[in-house]
C-alpha positions in Angstrom: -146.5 149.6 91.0 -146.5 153.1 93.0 -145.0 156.4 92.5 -144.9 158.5 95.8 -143.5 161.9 95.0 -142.3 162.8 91.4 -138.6 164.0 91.8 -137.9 167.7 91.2 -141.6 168.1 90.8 -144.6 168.8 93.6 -144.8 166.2 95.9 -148.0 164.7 97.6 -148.7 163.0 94.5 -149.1 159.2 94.5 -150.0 157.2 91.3 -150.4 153.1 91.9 -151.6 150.2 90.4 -152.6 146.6 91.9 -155.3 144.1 92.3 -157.7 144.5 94.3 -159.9 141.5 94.5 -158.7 139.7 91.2 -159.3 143.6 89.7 -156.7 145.3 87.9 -157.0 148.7 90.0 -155.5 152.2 89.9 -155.0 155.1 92.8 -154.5 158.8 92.2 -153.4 160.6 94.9 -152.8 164.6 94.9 -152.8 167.1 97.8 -155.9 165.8 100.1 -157.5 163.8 97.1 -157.6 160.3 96.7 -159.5 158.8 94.0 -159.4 154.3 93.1 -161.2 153.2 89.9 -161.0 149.6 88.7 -161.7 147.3 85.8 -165.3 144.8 86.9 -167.3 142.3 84.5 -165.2 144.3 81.4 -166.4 147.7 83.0 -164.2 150.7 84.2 -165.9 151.9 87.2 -165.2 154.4 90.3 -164.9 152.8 93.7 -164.5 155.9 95.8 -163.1 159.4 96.4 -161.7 161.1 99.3 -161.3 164.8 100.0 -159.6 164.1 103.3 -156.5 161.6 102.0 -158.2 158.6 103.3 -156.8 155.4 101.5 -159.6 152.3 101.6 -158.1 149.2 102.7 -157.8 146.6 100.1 -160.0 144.6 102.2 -162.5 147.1 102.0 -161.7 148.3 98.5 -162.3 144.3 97.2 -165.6 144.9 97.7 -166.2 148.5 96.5 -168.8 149.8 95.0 -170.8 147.9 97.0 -173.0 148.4 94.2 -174.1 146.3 91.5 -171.8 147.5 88.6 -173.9 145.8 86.2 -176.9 148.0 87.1 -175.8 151.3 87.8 -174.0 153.9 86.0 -170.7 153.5 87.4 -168.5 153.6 84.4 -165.1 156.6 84.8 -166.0 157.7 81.6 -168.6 157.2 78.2 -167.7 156.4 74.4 -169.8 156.1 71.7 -168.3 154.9 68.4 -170.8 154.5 65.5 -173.8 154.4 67.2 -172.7 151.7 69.6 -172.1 153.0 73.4 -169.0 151.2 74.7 -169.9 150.9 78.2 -168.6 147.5 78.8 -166.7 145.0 77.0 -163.0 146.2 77.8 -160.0 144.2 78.4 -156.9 145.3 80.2 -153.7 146.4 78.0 -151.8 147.7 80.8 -150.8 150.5 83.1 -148.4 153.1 83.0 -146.9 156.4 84.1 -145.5 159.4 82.2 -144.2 162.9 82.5 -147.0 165.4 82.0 -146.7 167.6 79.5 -147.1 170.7 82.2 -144.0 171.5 84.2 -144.8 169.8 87.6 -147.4 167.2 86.9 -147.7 163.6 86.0 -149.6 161.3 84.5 -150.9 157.5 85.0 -152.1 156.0 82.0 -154.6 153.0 81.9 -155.1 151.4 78.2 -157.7 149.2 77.4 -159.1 147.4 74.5 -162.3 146.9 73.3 -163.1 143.2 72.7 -166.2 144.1 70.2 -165.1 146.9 68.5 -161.6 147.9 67.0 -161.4 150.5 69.5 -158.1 151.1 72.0 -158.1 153.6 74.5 -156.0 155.2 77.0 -157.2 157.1 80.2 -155.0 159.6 81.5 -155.2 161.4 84.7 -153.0 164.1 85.6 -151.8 165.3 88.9 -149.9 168.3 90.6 -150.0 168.0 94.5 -153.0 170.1 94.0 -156.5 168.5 95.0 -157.9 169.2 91.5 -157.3 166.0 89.3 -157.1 166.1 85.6 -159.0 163.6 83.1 -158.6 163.3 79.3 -158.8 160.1 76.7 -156.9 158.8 73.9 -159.2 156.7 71.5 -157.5 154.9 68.6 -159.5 153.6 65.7 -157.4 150.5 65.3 -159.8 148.9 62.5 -159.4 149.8 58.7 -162.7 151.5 58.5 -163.2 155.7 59.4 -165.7 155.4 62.6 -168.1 158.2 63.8 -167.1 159.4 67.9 -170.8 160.4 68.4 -170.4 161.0 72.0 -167.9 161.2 74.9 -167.2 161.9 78.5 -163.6 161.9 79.8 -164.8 161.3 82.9 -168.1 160.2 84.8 -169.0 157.9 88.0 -170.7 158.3 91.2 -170.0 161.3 93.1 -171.7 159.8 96.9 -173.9 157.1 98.1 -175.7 158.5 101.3 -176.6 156.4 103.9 -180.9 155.2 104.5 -181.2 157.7 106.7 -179.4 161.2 106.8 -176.3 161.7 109.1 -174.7 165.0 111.1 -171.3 164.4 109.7 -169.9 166.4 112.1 -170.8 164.1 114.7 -171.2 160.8 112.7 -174.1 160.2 113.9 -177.9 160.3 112.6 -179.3 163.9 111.7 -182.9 163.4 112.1 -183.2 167.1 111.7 -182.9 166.8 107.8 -186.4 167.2 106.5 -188.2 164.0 105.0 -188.0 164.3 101.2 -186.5 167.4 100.6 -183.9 166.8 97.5 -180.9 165.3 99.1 -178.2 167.3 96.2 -178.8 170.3 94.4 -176.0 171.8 92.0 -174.9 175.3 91.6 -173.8 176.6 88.0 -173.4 179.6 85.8 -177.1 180.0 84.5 -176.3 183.3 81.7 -175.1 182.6 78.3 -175.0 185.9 77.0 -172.6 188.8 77.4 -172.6 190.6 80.7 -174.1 187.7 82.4 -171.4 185.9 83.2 -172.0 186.3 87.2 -175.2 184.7 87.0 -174.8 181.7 89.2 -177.6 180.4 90.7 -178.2 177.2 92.5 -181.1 174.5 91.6 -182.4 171.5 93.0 -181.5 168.2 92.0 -185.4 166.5 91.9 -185.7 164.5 89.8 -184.4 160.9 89.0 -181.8 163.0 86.3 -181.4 166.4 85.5 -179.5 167.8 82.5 -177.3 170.7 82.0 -177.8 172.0 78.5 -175.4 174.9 76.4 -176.1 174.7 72.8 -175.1 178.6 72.7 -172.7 178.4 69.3 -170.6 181.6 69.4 -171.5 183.0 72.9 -169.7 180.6 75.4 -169.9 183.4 78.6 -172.0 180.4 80.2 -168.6 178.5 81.9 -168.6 174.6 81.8 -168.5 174.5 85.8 -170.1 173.1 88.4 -170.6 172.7 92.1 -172.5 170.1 93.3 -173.8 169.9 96.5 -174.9 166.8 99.4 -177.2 168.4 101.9 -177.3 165.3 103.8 -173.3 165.0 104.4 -172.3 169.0 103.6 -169.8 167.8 101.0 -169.1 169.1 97.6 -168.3 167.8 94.6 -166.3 170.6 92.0 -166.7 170.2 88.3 -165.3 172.0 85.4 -165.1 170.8 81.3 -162.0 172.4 79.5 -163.6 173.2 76.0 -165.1 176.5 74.8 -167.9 175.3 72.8 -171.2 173.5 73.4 -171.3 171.2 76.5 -173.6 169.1 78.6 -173.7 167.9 82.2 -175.9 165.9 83.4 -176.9 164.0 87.0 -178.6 160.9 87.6 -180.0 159.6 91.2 -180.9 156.1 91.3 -182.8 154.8 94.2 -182.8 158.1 96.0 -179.3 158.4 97.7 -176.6 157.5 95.3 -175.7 160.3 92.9 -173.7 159.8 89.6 -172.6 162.2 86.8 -170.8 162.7 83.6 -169.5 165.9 81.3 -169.2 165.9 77.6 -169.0 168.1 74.7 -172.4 168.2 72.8 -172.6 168.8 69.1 -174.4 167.3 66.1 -172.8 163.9 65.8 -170.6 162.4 64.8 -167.9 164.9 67.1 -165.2 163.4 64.8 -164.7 160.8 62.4 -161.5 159.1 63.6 -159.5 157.6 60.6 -157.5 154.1 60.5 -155.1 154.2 63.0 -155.9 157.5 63.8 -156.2 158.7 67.8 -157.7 161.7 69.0 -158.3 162.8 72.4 -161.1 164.2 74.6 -161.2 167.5 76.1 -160.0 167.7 79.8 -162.7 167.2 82.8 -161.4 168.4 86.4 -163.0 166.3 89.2 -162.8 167.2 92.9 -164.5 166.2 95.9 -164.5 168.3 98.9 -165.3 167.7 102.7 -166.8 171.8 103.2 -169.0 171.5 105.5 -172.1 174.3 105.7 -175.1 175.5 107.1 -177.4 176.1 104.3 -179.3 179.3 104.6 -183.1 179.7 104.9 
């Protein structure tokens, strides 16, 4: 099922849905970006991102992640519903597409169900012909009891896996010039949370095996829920940004060195929301983009 081109509406958008390996699989396409997700062992999890357009073959895209989905964090987004984190466990409902409610956009709509809890959702992802995708669930309390939405990230997944040994992008070949164990990604955000300071963007190295974005600033949101995350092995970025005014977190895991995985969420006291019987409520909106920028990092 493909959409190329939304008539009367931008084009260079692209929303398509087949199996990939026995996987019930979806493709977003807008301006340059092309991002595939798909549903493994009851999992929904990333398989890549391009900045440049590239479609994987389905060949290739069979065996994507090339990861073992069961042991890293490769889920497209995180729900917890009374205490219980819903990271697995999901059946396909079906997939979709629908008129966005902006002039000029679109949206594909994957629903899945929960074979645990009484929990349907629906992840939408929006595009415009611009490189910038849009990301945002509908969860559904389908049982007849109110449950507690403790925590959730409309969006999360890996952002790159880099190679044993860095690479000159530019030439595709091996850069031997990037110095042993120096942090391979650092991200760049808005460190000031009060007024005046809204400017304050510094960068900071990614060192650790996670690192955590914190913004518990009630009532003095000048800190803006945006990042830029950067590859110093490749020169790529990765652009962030969390459409909510209030309290947020963003935090970055590195597993094994070289592959990099993150996810954005609203932070408050749980539970977020009680969701009622038959009651759906949706996420705020994450913005995902990968770029190919390449740099030369100053001294």
């Amino acid at each position: 099922m493909t959409d190329q081109g939304i008539p009367g509406e931008p084009l260079h958008t692209e929303i398509s849905y087949y199996q990939s390996g026995g996987r019930p699989t979806a493709r977003y396409v807008s301006g340059s970006t092309v991002y595939e997700e798909s549903l493994e062992n009851g999992r929904w999890v990333d398989l890549y991102w391009s900045a440049a357009g590239q479609v994987q073959r389905e060949n290739l895209t069979a065996k994507l992640p090339g990861l073992n989905s069961s042991r890293y964090p490769l889920e497209g987004f995180q729900l917890e519903m009374d205490g219980q984190l819903l990271h697995n466990r999901w059946e396909h409902v079906g997939s979709s597409r629908r008129p966005g409610l902006r002039v000029g956009t679109a949206e594909a709509v994957v629903e899945l169900r929960h074979a645990v809890r009484p929990v349907n959702l629906k992840i939408v992802t929006r595009v415009d012909g611009s490189p910038v995708l849009a990301r945002y669930l509908e969860i559904t309390n389908t049982g007849k009891s109110p449950a507690a939405l403790s925590r959730v990230a409309s969006w999360s997944g890996r952002l790159w896996s880099n190679p044993e040994r860095p690479i000159d992008s530019a030439k595709m070949t091996l850069n031997p010039s990037f110095p042993k164990g120096k942090p391979q990604f650092r991200v760049g955000f808005f460190a000031g949370e009060k007024w005046g300071e809204e400017g304050d963007f510094t960068w900071h190295d990614i060192v650790d095996d996670a690192f955590s974005l914190r913004r518990f600033a009630t009532g003095r949101a000048f800190g803006s829920p945006y990042v830029i995350v950067e590859n110093r092995v490749t020169g790529q970025r990765f652009f962030l940004a969390l459409a909510w005014s209030g309290n947020y977190g963003i935090d970055f895991d590195v597993c094994d060195g070289k592959h990099l995985y993150a996810s954005v969420s609203p932070m408050a006291p749980a539970p977020l929301r009680v969701v009622a019987p038959g009651e759906t409520v949706s996420s705020p909106e994450v913005n995902p983009t990968s770029g190919n920028q390449q740099r030369k990092e100053r001294p």
